[in-house]
Backbone as CSV, one residue per row, in Angstrom:
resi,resn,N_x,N_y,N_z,CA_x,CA_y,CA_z,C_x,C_y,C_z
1,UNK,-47.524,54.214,-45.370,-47.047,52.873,-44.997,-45.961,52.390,-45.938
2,UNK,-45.706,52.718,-47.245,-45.182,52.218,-48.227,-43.980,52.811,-47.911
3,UNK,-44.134,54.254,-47.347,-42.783,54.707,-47.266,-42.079,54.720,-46.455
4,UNK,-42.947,53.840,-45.278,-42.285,53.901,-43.919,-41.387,52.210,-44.538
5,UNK,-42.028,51.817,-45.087,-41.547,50.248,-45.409,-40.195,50.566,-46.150
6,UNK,-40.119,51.183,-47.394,-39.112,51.833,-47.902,-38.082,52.132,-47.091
7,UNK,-38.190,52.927,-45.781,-37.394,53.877,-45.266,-36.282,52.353,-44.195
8,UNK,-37.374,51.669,-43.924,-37.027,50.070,-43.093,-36.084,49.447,-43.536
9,UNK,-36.181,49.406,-44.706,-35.318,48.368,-45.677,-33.976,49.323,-45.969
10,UNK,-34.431,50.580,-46.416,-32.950,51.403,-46.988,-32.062,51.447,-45.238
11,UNK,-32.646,51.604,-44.063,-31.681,51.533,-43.216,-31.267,50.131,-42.765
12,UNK,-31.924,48.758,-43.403,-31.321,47.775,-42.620,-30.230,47.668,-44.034
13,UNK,-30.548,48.128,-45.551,-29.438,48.228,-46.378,-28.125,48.836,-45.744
14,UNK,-28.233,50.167,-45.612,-27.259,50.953,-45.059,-26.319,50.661,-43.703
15,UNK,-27.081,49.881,-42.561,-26.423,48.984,-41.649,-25.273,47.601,-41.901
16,UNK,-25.891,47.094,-43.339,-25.543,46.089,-43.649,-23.966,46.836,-44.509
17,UNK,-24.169,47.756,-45.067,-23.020,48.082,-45.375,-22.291,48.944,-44.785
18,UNK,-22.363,49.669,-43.785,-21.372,50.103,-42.346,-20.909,49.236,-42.164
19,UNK,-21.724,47.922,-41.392,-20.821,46.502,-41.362,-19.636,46.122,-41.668
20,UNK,-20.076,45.853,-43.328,-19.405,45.284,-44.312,-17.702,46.057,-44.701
21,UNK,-18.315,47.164,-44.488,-16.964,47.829,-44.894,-16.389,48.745,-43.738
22,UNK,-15.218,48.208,-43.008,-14.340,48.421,-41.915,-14.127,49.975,-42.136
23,UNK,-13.541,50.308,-43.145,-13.479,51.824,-44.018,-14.217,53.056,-43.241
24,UNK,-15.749,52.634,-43.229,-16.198,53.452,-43.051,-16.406,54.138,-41.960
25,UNK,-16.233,52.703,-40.683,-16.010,53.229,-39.255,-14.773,54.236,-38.502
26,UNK,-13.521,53.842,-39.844,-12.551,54.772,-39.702,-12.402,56.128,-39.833
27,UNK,-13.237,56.708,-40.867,-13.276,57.750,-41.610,-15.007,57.834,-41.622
28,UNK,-15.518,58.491,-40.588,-16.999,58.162,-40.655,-18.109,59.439,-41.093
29,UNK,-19.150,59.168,-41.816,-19.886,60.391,-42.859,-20.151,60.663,-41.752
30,UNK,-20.301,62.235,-41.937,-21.407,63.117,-40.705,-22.632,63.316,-41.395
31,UNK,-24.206,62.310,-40.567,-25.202,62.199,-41.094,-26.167,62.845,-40.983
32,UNK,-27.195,63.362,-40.897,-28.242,64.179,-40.170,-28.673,63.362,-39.027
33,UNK,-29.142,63.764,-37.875,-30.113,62.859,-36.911,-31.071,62.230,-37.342
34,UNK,-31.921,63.132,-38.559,-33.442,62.602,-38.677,-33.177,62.846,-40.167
35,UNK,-33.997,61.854,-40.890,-34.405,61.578,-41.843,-35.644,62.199,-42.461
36,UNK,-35.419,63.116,-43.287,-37.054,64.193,-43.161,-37.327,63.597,-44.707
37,UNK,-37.033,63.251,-45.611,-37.248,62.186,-46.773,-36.452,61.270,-47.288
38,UNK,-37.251,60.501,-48.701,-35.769,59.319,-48.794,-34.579,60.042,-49.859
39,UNK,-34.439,61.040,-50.417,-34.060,61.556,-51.004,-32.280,61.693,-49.931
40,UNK,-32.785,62.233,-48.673,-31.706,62.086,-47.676,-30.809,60.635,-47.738
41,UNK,-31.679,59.997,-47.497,-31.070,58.360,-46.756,-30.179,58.121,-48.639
42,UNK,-30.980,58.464,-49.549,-30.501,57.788,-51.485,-29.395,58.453,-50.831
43,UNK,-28.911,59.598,-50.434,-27.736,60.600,-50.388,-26.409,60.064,-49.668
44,UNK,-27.141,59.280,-48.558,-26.038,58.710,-47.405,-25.750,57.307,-48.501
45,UNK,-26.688,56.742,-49.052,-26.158,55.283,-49.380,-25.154,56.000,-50.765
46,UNK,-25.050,56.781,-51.871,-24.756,56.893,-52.542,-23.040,57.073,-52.108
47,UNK,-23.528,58.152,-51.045,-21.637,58.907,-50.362,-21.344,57.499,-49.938
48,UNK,-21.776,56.407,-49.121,-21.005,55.926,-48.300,-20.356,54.698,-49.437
49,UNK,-20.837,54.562,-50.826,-20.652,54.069,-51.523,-19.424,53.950,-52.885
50,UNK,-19.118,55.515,-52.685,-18.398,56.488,-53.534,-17.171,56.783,-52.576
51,UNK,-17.450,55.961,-51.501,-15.997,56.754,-50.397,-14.525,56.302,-50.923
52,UNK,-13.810,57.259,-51.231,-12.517,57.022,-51.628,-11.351,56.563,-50.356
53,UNK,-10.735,55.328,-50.614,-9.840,54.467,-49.603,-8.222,55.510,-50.026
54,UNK,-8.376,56.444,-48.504,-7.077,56.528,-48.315,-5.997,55.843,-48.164
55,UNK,-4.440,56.235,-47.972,-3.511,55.585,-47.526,-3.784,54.671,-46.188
56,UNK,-4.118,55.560,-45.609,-4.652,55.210,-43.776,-5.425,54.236,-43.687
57,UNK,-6.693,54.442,-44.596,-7.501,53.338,-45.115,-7.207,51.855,-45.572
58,UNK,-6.044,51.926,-46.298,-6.019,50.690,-46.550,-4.688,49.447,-45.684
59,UNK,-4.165,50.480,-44.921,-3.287,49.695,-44.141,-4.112,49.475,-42.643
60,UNK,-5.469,49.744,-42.267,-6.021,49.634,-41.826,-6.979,48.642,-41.952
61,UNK,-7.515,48.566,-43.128,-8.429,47.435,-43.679,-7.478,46.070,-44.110
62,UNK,-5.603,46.213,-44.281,-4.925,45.071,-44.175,-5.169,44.645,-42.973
63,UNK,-5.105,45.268,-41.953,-5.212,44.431,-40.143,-6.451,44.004,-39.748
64,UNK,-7.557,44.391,-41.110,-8.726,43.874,-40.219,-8.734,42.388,-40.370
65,UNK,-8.456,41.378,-40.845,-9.037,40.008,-41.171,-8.655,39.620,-39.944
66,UNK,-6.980,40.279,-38.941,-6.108,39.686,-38.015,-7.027,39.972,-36.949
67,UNK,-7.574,41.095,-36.800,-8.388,41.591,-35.464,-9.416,40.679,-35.839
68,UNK,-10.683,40.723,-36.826,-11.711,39.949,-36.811,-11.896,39.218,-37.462
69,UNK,-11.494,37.944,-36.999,-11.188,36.834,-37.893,-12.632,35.531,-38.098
70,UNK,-13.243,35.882,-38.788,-14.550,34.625,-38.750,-14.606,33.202,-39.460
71,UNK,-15.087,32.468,-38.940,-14.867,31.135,-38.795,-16.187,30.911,-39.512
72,UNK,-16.045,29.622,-40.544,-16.733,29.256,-40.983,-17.550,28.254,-40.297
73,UNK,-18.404,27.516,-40.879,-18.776,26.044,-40.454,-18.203,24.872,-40.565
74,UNK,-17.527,25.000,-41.796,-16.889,24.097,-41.940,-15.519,23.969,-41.055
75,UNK,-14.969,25.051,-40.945,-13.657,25.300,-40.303,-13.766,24.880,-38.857
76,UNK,-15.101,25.418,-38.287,-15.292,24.507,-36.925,-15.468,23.625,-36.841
77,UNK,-16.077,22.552,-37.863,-16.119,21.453,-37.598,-14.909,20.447,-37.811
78,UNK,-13.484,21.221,-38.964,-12.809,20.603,-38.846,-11.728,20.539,-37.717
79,UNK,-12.225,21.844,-36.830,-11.042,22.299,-35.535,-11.395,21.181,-34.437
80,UNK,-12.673,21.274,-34.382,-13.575,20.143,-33.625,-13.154,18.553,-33.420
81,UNK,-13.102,18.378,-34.932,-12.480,16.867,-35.343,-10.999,16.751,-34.588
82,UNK,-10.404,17.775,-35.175,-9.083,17.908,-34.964,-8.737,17.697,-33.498
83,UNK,-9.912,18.418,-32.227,-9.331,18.401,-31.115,-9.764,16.819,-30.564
84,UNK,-11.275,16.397,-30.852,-11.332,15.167,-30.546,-10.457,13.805,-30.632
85,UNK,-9.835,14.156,-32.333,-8.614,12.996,-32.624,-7.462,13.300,-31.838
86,UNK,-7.139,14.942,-31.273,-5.768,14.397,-30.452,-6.318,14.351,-28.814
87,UNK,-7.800,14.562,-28.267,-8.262,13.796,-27.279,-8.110,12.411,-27.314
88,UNK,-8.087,11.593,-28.114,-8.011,10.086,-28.237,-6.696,9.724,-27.933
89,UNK,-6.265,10.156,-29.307,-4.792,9.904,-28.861,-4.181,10.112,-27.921
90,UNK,-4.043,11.204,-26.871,-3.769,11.382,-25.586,-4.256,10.176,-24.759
91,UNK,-5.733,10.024,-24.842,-6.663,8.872,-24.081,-5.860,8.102,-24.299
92,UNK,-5.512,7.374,-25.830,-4.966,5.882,-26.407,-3.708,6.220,-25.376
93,UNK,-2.674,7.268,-25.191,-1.259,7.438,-24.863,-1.311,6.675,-23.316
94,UNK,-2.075,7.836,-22.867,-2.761,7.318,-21.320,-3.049,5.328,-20.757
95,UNK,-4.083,5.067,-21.527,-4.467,3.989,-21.658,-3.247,3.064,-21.623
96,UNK,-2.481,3.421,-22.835,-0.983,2.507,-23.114,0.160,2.922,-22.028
97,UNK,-0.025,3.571,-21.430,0.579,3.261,-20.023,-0.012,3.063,-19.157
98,UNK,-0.959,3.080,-18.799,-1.297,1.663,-17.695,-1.590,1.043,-18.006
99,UNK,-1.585,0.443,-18.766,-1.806,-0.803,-19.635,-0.331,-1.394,-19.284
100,UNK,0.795,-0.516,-19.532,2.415,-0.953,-19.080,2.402,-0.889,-17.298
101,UNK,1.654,0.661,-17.107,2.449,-0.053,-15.585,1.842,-0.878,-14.737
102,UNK,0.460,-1.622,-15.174,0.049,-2.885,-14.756,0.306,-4.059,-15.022
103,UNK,0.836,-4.097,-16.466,1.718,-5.328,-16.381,2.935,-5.738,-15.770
104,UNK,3.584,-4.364,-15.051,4.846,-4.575,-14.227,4.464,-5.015,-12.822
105,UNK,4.913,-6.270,-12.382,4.428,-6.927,-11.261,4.947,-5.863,-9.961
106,UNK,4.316,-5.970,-8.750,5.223,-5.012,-7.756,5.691,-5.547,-7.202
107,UNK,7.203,-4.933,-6.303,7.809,-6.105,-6.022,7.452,-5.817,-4.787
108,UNK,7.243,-7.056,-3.451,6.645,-6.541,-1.992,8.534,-7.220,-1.161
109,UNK,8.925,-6.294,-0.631,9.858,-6.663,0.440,9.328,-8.059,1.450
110,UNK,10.316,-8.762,2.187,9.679,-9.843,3.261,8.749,-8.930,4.111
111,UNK,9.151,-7.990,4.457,8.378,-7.303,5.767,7.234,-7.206,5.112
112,UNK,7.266,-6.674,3.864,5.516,-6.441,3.343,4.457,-7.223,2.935
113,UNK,5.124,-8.276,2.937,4.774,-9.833,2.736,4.272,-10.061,3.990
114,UNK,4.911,-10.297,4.696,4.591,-10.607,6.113,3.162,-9.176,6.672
115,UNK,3.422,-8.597,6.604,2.324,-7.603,7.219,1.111,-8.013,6.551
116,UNK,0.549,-8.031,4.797,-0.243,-8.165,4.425,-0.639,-9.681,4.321
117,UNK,0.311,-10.490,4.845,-0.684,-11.735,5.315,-1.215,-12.113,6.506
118,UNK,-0.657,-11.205,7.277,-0.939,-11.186,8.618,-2.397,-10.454,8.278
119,UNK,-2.637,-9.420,7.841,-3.831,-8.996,7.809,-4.982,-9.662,7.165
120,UNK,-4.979,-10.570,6.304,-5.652,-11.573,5.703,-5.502,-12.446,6.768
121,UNK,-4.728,-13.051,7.650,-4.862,-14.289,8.613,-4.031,-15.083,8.567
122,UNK,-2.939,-15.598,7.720,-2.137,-16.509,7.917,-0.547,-16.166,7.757
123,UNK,0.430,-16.964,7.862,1.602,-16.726,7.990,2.333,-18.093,7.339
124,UNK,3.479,-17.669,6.217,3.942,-18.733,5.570,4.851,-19.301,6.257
125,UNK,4.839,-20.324,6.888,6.216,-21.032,7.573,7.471,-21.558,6.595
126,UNK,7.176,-22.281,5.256,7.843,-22.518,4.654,7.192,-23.508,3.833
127,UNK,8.191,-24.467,2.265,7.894,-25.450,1.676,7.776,-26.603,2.705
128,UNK,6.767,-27.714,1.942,6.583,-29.044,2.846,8.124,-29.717,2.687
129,UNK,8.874,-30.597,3.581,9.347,-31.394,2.987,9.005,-32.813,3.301
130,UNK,9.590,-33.491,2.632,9.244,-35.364,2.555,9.807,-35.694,4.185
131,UNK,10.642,-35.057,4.818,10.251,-35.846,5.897,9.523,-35.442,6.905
132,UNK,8.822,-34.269,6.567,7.717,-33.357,7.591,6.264,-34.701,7.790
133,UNK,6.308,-34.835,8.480,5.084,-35.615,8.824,3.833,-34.715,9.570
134,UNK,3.183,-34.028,8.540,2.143,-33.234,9.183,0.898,-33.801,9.301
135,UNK,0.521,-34.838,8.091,-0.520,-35.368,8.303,-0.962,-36.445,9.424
136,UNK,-2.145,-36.151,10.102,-2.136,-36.924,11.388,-3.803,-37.449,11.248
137,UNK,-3.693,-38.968,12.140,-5.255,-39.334,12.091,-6.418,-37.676,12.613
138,UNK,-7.656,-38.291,12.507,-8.814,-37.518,12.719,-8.616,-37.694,14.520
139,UNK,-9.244,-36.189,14.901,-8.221,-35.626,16.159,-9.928,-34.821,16.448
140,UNK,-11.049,-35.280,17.515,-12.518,-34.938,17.800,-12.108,-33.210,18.441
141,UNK,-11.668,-32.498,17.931,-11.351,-31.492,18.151,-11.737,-30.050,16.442
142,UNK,-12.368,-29.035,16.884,-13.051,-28.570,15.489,-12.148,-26.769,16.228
143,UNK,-12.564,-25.755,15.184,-12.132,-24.745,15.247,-12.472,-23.812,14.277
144,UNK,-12.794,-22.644,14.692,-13.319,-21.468,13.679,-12.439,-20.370,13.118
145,UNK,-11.947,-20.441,11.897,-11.013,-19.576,11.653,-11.426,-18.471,10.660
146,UNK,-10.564,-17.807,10.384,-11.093,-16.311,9.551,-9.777,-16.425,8.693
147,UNK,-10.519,-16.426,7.251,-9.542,-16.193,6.066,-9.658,-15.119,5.411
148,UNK,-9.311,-13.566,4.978,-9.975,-12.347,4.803,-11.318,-11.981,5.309
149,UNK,-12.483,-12.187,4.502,-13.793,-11.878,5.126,-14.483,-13.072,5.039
150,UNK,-14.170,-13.843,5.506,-14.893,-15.370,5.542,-14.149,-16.235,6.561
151,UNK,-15.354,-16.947,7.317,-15.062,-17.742,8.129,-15.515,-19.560,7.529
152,UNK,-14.488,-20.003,8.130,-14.798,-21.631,8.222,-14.817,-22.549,9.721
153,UNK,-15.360,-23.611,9.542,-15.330,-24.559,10.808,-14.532,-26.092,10.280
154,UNK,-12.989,-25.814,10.388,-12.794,-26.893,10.323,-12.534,-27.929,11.468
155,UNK,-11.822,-29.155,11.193,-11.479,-29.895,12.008,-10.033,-30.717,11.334
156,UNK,-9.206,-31.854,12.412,-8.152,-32.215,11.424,-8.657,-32.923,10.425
157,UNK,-7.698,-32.464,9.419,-8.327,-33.386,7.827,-9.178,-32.983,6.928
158,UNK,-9.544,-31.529,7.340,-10.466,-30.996,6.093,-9.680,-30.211,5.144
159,UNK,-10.653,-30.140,4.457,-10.026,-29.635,2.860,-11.138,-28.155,2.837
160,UNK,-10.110,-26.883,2.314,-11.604,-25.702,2.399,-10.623,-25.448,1.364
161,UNK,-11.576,-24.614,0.739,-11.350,-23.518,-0.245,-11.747,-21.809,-0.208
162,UNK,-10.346,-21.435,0.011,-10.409,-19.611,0.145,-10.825,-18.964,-1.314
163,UNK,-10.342,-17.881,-1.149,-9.794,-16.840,-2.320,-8.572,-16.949,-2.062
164,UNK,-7.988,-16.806,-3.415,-6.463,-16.878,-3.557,-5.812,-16.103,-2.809
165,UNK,-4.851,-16.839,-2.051,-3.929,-16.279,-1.454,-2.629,-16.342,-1.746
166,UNK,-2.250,-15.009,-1.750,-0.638,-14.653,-2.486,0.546,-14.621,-1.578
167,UNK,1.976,-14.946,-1.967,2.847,-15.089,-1.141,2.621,-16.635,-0.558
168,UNK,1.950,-17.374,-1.770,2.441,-19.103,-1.227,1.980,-19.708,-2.242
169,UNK,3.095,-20.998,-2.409,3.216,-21.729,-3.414,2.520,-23.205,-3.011
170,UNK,2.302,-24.117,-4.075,1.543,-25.449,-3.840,2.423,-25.883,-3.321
171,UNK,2.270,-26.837,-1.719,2.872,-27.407,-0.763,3.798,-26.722,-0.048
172,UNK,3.026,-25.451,0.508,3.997,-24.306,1.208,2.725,-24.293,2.998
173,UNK,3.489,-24.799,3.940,3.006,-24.979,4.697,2.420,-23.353,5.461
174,UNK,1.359,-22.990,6.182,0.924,-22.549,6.631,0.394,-22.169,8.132
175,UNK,-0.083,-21.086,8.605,-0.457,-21.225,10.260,-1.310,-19.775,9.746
176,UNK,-2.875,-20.302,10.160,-3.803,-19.332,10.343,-3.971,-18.897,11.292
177,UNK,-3.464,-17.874,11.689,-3.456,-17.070,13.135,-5.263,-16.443,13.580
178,UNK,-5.882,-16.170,12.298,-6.915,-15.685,13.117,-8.156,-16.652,13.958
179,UNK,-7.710,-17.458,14.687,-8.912,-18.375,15.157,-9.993,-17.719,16.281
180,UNK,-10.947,-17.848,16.107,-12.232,-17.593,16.630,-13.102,-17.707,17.888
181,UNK,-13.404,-19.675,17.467,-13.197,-20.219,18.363,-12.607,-21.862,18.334
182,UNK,-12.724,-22.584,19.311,-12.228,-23.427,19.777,-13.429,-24.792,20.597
183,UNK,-13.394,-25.754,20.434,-14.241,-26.718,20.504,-14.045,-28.043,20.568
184,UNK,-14.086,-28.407,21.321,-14.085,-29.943,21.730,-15.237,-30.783,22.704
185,UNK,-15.334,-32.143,22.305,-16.458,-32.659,23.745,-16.517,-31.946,24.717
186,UNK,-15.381,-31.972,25.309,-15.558,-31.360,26.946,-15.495,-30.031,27.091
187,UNK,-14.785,-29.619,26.355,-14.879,-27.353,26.280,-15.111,-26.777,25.245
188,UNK,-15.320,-25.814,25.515,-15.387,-24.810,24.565,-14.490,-23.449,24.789
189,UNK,-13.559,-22.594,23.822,-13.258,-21.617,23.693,-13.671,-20.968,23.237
190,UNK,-14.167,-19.242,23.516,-14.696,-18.248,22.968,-14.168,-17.119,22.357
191,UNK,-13.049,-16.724,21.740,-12.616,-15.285,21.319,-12.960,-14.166,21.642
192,UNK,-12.519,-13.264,21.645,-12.782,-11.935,22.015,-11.704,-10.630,21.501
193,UNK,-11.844,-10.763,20.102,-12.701,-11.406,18.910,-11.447,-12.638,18.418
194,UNK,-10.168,-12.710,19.102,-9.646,-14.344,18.436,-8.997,-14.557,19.560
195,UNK,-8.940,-16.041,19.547,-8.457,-16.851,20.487,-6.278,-16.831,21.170
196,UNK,-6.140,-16.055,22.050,-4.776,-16.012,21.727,-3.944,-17.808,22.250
197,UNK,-2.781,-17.606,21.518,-1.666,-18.626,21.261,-2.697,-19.873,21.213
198,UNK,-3.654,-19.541,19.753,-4.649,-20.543,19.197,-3.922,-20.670,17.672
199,UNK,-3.795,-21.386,16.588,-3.392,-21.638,16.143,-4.076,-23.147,15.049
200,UNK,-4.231,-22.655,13.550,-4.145,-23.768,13.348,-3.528,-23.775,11.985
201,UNK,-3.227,-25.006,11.658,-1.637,-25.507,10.545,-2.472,-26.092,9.398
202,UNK,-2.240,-25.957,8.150,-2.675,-26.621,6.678,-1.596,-26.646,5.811
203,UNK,-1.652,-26.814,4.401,-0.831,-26.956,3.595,-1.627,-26.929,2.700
204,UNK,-1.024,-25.784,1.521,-1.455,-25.152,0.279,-1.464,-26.607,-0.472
205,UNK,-2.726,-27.188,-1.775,-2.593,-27.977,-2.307,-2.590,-27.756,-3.300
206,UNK,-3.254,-26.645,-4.140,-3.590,-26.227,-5.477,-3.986,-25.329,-5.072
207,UNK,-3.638,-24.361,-6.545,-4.199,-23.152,-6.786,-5.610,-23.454,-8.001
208,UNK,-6.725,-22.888,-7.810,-7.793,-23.695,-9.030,-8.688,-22.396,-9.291
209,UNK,-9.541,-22.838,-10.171,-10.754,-21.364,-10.517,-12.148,-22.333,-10.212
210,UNK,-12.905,-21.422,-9.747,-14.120,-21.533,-9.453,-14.889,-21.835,-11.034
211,UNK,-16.209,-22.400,-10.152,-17.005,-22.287,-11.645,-17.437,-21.160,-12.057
212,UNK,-17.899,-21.350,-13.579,-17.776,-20.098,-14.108,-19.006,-19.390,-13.421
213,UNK,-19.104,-18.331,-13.433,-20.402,-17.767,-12.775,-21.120,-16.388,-14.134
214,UNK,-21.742,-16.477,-14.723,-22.513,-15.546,-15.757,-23.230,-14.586,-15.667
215,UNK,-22.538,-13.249,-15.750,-23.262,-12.023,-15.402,-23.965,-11.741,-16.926
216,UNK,-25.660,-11.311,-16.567,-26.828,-10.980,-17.605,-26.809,-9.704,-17.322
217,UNK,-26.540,-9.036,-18.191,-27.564,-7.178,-18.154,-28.311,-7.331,-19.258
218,UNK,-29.544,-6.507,-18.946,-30.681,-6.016,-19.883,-31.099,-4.843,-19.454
219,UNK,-31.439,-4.224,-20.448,-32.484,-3.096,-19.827,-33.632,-3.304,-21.383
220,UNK,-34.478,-3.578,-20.544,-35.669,-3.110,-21.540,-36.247,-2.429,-22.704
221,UNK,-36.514,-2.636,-23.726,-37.183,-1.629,-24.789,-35.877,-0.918,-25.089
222,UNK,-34.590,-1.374,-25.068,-33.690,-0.545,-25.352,-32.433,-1.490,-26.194
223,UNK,-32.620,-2.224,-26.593,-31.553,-3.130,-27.129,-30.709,-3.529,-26.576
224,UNK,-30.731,-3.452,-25.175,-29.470,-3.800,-24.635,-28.798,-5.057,-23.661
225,UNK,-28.400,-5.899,-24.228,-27.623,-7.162,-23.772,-26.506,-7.398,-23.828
226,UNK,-26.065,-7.477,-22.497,-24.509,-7.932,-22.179,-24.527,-9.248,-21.488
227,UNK,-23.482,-9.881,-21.539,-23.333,-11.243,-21.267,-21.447,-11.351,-21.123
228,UNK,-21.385,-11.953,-19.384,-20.096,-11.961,-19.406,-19.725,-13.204,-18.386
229,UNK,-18.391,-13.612,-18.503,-17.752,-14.668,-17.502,-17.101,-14.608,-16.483
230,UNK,-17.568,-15.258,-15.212,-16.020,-14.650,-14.422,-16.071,-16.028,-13.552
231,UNK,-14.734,-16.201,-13.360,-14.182,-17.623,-12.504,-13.341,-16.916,-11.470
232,UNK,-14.100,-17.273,-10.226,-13.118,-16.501,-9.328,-11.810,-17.805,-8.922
233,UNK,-10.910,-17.144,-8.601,-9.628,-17.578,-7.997,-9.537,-18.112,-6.719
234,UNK,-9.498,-19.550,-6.767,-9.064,-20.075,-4.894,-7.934,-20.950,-5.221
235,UNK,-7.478,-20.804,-3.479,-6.959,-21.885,-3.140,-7.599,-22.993,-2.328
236,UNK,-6.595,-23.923,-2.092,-7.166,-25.280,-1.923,-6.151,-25.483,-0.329
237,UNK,-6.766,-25.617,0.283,-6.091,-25.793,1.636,-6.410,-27.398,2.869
238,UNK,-5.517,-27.625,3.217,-5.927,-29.247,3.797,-5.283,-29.205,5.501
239,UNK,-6.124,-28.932,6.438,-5.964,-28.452,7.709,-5.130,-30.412,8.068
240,UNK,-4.225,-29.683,8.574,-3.279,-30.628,9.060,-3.337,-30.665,10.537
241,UNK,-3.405,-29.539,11.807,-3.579,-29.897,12.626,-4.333,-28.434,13.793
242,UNK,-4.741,-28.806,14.848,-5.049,-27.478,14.925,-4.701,-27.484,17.271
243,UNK,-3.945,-26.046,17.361,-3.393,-26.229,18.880,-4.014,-25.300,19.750
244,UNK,-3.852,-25.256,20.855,-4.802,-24.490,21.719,-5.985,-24.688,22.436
245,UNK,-6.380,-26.382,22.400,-7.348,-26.775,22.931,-6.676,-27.774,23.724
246,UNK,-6.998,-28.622,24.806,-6.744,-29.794,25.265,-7.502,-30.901,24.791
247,UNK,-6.996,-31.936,23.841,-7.256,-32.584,22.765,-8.054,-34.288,23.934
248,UNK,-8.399,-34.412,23.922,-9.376,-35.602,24.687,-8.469,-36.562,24.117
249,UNK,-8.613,-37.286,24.589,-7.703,-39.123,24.361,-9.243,-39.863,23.194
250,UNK,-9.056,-40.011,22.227,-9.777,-40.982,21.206,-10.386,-42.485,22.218
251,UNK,-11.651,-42.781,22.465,-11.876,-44.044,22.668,-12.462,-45.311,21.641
252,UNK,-10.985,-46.245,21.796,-11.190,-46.893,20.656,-12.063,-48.170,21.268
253,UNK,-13.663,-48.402,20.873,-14.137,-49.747,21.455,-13.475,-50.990,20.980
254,UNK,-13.283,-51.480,21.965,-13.014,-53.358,21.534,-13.662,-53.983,20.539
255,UNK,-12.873,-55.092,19.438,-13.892,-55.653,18.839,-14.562,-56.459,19.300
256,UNK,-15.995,-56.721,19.235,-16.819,-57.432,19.744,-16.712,-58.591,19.385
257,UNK,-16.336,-59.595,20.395,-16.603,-60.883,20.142,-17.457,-61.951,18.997
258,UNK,-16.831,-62.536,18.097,-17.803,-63.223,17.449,-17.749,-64.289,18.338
259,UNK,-19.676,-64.288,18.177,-20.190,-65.225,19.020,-20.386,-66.899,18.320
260,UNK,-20.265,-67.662,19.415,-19.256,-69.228,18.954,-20.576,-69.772,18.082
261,UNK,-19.912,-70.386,17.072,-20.961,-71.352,15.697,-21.692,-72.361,16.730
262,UNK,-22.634,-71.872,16.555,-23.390,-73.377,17.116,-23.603,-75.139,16.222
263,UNK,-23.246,-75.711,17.100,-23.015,-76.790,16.953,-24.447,-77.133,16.476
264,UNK,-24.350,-77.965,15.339,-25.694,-78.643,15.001,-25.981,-79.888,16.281
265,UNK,-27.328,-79.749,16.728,-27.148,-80.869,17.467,-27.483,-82.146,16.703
266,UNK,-26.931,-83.542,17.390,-26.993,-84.656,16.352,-28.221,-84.973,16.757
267,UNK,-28.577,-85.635,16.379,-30.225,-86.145,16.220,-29.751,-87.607,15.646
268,UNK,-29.937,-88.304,17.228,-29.613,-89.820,16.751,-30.915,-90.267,16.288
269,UNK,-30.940,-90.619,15.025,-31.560,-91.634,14.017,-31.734,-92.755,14.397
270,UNK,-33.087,-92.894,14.625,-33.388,-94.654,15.794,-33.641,-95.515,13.680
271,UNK,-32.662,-96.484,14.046,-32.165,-97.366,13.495,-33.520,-98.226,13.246
């Protein structure tokens, strides 16, 4: 057993130095197959130890570091670093341009203007001016219109509030093309799905922000809390008039008579 243990160790020695020295794979001992004592194996470690580096040898063992080149720990971890910091920087490079080409506004042609408000629902006619007389008394006539994905029921004289709509300025008159339906005392109009050469007219009043609204994340047993703000964006719109219905005549009642002071009666006082 002792010598089988012996014999274990002198060949993982002898492996370890084949390894080690490139030399020897070049110029290689001719060994026996079998090992019949250790007297053999003392013989191989001694020769392979004593081997004299030819010419051949050593311009051979110059090219080895180029062919097998090993990397430390440290060396990977600084190649590592190295590739992560110019991952960032690329990221940061990246980042800092769109970061630029979102701050460059786009510019939309009239036609493209016009198409994408048409698809939202309305159409800019132009600024108000001072002698436009759009505002008109209350008119018993109501109407259902579609502003992107939201509907309202106004009537003349209401005031609604969208999501911001682009391509119009405060007191830039308007015509919401997508109407719905249509409603008055005596009829009703139905869409299918909008009412054609229906029509109704407002005027942009302000642009404003919603209240703030507060998004909570948590997750549990995990430290984690976020807390954030967001005010969404509307406009402010004031329905001026609305066409496509036959508008009923207003009945205004009479004022009612005040009825006559009654006379105190006299009460003659017997003297």
């Amino acid at each position: 057993m002792a010598q089988r243990r012996c014999l274990h160790t002198l060949t993982r020695q002898a492996i370890a130095l084949l390894s080690s020295n490139p030399t020897t794979l070049y110029h290689p001992c001719k060994v026996a197959a079998s090992f019949p004592n250790l007297n053999s194996v003392k013989a191989l470690l001694i020769c392979k130890s004593s081997h004299v580096f030819t010419k051949a040898d050593s311009i051979w063992c110059s090219f080895w570091p180029y062919h097998h080149r090993r990397y430390f720990s440290s060396d990977s971890r600084d190649e590592s670093e190295n590739d992560d910091e110019d991952e960032e920087t690329a990221g940061e490079d990246s980042d800092g341009e769109e970061v630029k080409g979102s701050d460059l506004k786009r510019e939309y042609t009239a036609e493209e203007k016009e198409e994408e408000a048409a698809a939202i629902g309305y159409k800019v006619v132009g600024p108000l001016q001072k002698s436009d007389l759009v505002f008109k008394p209350y008119e018993p006539v109501f109407a259902v219109v579609q502003i992107g994905s939201h509907q309202f029921k106004v009537s003349n004289g209401d005031c609604i509030f969208t999501e911001k709509l682009k391509f119009c300025e405060v007191n830039d008159k308007l015509i919401l093309n997508k109407v719905l339906l249509l409603g008055s005392s005596s009829q009703t109009i139905v869409g299918r799905p909008t009412v054609p050469d229906a029509a109704v007219h407002a005027v942009v009043e302000e642009h404003a922000l919603d209240a703030k609204a507060i998004i909570f994340k948590k997750k549990r047993r995990k430290n984690y809390r976020r807390t954030k703000g967001h005010r969404q964006e509307l406009t402010k719109l004031r329905i001026t008039d609305i066409q496509g219905i036959e508008k009923p005549e207003m009945k205004v009642d009479p004022k009612p008579k005040m009825s006559g002071v009654k006379q105190q009666e006299k009460i003659a006082v017997a003297a």
